[in-house]
N, C-alpha and C positions, 0 to 999 in steps of 0.2 A: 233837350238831350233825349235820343231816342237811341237806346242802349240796343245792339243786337247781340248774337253769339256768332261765333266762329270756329271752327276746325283749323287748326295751326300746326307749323313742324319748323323743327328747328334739327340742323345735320350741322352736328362734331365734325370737319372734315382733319381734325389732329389725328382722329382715330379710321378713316375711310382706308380700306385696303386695296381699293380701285382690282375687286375679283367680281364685278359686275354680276354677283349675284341676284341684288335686287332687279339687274335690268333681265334677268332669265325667267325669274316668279314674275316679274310683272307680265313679260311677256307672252310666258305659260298660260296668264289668267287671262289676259283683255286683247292679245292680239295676233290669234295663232290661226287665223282663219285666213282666207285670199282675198286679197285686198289690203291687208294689212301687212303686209309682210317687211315695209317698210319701217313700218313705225315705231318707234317706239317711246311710249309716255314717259318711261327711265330710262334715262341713260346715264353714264359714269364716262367724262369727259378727262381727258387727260390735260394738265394746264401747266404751263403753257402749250397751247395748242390754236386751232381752228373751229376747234368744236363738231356740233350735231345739231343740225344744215351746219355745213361750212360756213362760217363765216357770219352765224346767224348775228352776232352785234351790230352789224351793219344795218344801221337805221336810215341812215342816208339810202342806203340800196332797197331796201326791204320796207321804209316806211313805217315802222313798228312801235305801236305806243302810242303818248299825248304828248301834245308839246304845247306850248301856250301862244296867244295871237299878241296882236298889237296892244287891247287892252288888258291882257292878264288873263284869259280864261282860255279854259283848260277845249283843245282841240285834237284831232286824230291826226295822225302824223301823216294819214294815208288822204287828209283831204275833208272835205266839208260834203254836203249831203248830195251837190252836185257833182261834185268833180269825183263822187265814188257810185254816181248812178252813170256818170260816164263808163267809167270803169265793169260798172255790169255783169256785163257779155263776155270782157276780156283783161285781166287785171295781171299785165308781166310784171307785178312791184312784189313778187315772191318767189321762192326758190322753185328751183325747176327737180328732174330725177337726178339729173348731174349730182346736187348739191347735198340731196342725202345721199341715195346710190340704188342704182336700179339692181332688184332682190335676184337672187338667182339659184340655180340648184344643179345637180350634176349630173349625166345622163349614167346613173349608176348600173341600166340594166346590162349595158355596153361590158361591163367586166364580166357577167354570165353568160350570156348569151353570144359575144362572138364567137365565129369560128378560130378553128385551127390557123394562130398565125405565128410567124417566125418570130414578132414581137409584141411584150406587153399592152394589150388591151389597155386605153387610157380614158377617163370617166370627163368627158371634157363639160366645161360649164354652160347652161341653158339659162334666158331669162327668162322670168318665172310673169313677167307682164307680155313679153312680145311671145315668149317661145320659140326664138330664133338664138341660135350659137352665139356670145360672146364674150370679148377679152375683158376680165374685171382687173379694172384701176383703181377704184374706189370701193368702200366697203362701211361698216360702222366699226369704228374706231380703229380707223384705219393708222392714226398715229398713236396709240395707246401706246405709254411708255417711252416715247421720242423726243424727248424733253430739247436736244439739242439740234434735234433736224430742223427741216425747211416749215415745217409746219408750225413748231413753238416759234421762229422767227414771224410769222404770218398772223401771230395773236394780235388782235385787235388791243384787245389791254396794252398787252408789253409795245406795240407803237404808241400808244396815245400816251404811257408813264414816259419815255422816251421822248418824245417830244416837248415834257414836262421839263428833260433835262434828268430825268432819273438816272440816267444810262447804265441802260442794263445791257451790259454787253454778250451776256449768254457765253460767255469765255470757257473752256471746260474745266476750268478749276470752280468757278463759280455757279457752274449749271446748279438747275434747283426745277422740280418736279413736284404736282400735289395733282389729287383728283378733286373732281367736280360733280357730285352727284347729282342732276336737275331732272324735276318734275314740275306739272303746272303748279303755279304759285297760288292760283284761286283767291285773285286779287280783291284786294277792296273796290279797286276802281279798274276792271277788265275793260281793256280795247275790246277782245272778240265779242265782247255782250253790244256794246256800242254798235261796232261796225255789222254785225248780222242782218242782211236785209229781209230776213224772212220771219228774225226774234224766237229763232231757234235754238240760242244760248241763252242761259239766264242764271243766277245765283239763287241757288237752293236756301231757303230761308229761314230754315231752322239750325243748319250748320254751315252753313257762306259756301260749300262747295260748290265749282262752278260746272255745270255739266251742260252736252248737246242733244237736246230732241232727236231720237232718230225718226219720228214722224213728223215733224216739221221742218226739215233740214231740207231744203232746195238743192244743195250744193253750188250754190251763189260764191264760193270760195273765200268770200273776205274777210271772212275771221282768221285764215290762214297770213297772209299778209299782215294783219292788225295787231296777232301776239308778239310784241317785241323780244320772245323767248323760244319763240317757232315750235310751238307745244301742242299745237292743232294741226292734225294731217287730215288729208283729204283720200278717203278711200275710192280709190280707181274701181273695183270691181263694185260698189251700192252707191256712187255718186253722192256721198255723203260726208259731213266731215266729223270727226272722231279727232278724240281728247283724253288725256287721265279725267277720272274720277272721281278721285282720293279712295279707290273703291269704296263708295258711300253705303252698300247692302251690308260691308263687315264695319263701318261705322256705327249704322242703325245696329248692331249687333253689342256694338260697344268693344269691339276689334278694330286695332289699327291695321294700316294697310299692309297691303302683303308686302311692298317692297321694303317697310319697317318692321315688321315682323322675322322674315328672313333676314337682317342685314348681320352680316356675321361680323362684323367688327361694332355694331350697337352703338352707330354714330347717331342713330335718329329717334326725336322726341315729339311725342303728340298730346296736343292737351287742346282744351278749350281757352279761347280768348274773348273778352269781351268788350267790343268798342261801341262808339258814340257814331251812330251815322251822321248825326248833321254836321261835323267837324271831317267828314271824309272828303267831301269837294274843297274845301278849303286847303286842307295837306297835297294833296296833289296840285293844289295851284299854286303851292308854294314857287316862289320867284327862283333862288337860290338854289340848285340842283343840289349841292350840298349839304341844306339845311331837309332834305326831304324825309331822309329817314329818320331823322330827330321830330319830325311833322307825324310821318306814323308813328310814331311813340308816343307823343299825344294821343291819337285819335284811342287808344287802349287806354280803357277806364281800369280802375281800381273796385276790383270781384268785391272788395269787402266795404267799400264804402256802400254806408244807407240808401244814400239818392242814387248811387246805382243798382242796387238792388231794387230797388221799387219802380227805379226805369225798366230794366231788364223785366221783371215782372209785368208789368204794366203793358209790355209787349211780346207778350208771350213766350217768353224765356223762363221754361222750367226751374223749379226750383235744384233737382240734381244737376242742372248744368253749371247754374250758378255755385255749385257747392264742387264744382267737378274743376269752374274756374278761379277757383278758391285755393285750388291745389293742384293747378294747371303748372307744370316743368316747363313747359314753352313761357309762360310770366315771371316764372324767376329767372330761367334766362334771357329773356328779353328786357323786360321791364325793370324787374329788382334789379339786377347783377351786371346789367349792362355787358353780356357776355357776344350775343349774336345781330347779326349785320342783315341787311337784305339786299337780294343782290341787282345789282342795278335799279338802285329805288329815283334815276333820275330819267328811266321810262314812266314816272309815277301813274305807273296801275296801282300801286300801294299794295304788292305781292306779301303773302301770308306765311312763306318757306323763308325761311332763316339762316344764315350760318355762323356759327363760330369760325373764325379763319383759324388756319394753320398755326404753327408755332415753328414747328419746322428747325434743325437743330441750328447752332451756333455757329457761327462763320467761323474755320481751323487760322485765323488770324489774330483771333479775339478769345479764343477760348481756353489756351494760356493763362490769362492775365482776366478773363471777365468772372467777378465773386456773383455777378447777379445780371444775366443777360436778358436785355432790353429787347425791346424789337427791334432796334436799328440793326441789332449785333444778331440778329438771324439771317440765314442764309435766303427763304423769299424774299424782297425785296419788299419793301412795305408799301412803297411806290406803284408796283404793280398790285397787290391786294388791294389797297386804296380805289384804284379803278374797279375792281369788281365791285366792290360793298360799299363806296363810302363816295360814289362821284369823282376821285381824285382827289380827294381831301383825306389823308395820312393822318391826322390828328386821333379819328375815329378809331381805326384799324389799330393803331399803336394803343391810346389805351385799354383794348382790348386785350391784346396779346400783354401786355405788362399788367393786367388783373390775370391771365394766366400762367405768368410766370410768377405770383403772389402767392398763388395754388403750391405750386408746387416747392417755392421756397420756404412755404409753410410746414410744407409735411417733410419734407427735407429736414429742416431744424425740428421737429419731434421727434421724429428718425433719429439723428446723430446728438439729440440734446443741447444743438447749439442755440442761440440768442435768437428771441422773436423778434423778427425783422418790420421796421414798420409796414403799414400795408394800409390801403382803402379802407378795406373791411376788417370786422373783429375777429378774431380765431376761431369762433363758436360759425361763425358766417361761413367762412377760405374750408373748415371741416364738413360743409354741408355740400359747398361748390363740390369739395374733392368727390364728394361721396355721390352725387348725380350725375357727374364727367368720365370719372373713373368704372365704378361699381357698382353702380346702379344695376336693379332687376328690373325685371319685365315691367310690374307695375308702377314701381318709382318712373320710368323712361315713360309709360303712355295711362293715360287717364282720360277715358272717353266714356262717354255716359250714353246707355243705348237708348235709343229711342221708343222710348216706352209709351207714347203716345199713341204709335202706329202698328195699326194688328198683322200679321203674319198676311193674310191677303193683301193690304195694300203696300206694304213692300214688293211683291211678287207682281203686282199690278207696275210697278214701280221700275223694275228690274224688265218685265216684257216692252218696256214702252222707248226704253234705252237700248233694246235689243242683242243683251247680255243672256249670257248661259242660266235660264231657271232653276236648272235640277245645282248646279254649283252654289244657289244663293237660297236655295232650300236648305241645303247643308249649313252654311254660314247662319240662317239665322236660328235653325235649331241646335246650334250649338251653344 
């Protein structure tokens, strides 16, 4: 048993308001420069949808993740050690400009400075990579809020439930709409560390976060390609490729991240987790896509058990970390309470971002006549949540959502003084769920322990070598 730590987050998407705040603070802090203009490490996806790259589910296309060989071990979806030195020089197995959108801006000077004309001066679009005039198609989150357009039709999910037999007909009585917050997941078992030809990626080892060298970085591209989450861009103007963070300087600070910090509906939770590395190869070789995320939930030891504490120690796992995963919100939710799901854990990199799924109200058929609605009797379809979080297996996702409907029939009958209804859990339990889902503050939602090990220069050493803003993470750590 060789216990490590980890930085974790688990997103309420019951409570996401899809006002893409988080993707403006992130964007503010880590990507407002040239080159980047593309990018972005958050974004707020609208679902059903196509997503950000288009289409980025497509593994068959894009190659993305591990899949396993003939005898059971764990391989890159993008090929073995030759067929990606092939690749090299020139690797078309990922998205192109099309597929996120090429950035642009507007010739604004054009409304000042024309002359005297008979008609309105018009600020026409530039691109901001070629600098040549042109017509934009495409944009980021170009379908936001299109639940019923061509683009929810083109979700890879809602065909794969569909072809289950779900039939989800998208009918307009029936439409149904949720967001999708994603960041790097900062996996247990990351493709992009794998597929690096230069070992320019790597997992930070005091807090699992997975970051890129920016003086080691080649721009060999194939870490782009290998995240089956498309979380890795490759900056055009420094030939480099760039990632989230987790902003790790307001980590070591013992600050969560700015896109959690900001998030004005307080869907997002950050704590310490502590797992067993030598059970990590094994979960992701798990056979059964199905069974993978119940695989990661093994590999998450118990903070309070002896022998894990003395592993965790034994490997240089501070004692505040361990007292931080002691009362880590991301292990009750996950672990305890069985409340949050991972998303696509049958790419098994064994991603460390979480979600509770949706609840999402009551189908106007059922809601008449329903004293206690199930998740069948909700309007997302469980069929299609099932593929995000659970493989295709509905089991999961359902009883999820019916410990969440346990919540709230709980405080419902304290409310109105009616009859305690049975439930999983004991009342003293469903009053604690309410009170970190619901109403939680700042410090209840994140519990991060600063890195008290490392002095104020070698953060700053730390911060110069990643080729982030100094004077911005001067601020963060003296704060």
């Amino acid at each position: 048993m060789r216990i490590k730590a980890q930085i974790s987050m688990v997103m309420n998407l019951d409570k996401c308001l899809g006002c893409h705040t988080c993707s403006i603070t992130c964007k503010n802090a880590w990507t407002n420069r040239k080159g980047t203009e593309y990018m972005y490490f958050n974004n707020v996806e609208t679902r059903p949808g196509v997503g950000y790259p288009r289409g980025w589910e497509k593994q068959d296309e894009w190659k993305g993740g591990w899949t396993l060989d003939d005898k059971g071990r764990l391989k890159l979806r993008a090929g073995g050690k030759v067929e990606r030195f092939i690749k090299l020089f020139y690797n078309p197995d990922q998205p192109g400009m099309d597929d996120y959108y090429e950035p642009w801006t507007y010739d604004y000077d054009k409304l000042t400075s024309a002359g005297r004309k008979a008609h309105q001066p018009v600020a026409r679009p530039r691109s901001l990579v070629t600098g040549e005039r042109m017509d934009i198609s495409w944009g980021p989150n170009w379908d936001d809020d299109l639940s019923g357009a061509q683009y929810a039709r083109a979700d890879v999910d809602l065909i794969a439930a569909n072809a289950q037999g779900a039939q989800i007909k998208m009918d307009m009585e029936d439409l149904f709409m949720r967001y999708l917050p994603r960041t790097c997941n900062h996996c247990l078992n990351p493709a992009c560390v794998a597929a690096c030809p230069s070992g320019a990626i790597y997992k930070r080892d005091e807090d699992g976060v997975v970051v890129i060298s920016q003086d080691a970085c080649r721009g060999w591209r194939a870490c782009v390609p290998a995240c089956p989450y498309k979380k890795v861009y490759y900056n055009w103007e420094t030939n480099k490729s760039e990632k989230c963070t987790f902003c790790f300087p307001r980590l070591e600070s013992g600050m969560p991240t700015v896109c959690s910090d900001t998030c004005v509906g307080r869907i997002r939770y950050m704590g310490v987790l502590l797992y067993d590395m030598d059970k990590v190869e094994a979960a992701a070789s798990t056979e059964d896509p199905r069974q993978i995320w119940r695989a990661i939930k093994d590999v998450l030891a118990d903070p309070t058990d002896p022998a894990v504490i003395e592993s965790a120690r034994a490997n240089g796992v501070a004692d505040s970390w361990i007292d931080a995963a002691q009362h880590s919100p991301v292990y009750k939710l996950i672990k305890e309470w069985g409340l949050a799901l991972p998303l696509h854990a049958e790419y098994r990199t064994l991603p460390m971002v979480w979600y509770i799924p949706p609840m999402s109200p009551i189908l106007s058929r059922v809601a008449a006549t329903a004293n206690l609605a199930q998740a069948d009797e909700m309007r997302i379809p469980v069929a299609y949540l099932a593929e995000l979080f659970s493989a295709g297996d509905p089991e999961p996702v359902r009883a999820v959502i019916n410990r969440l409907v346990a919540v709230r029939t709980h405080m419902r009958a304290k409310e109105v003084g009616a009859p305690e209804p049975e439930a999983e859990f004991a009342p003293e339990v469903l009053d604690e769920m309410y009170r970190l889902l619901a109403i939680a503050k700042r410090p209840d939602r994140f519990n991060i322990p600063a890195a008290a090990d490392m002095t104020r220069a070698e953060r700053l050493q730390a911060q110069r070598e990643f080729g982030f803003c100094t004077s911005c993470a001067e601020g963060g750590f003296d704060a």
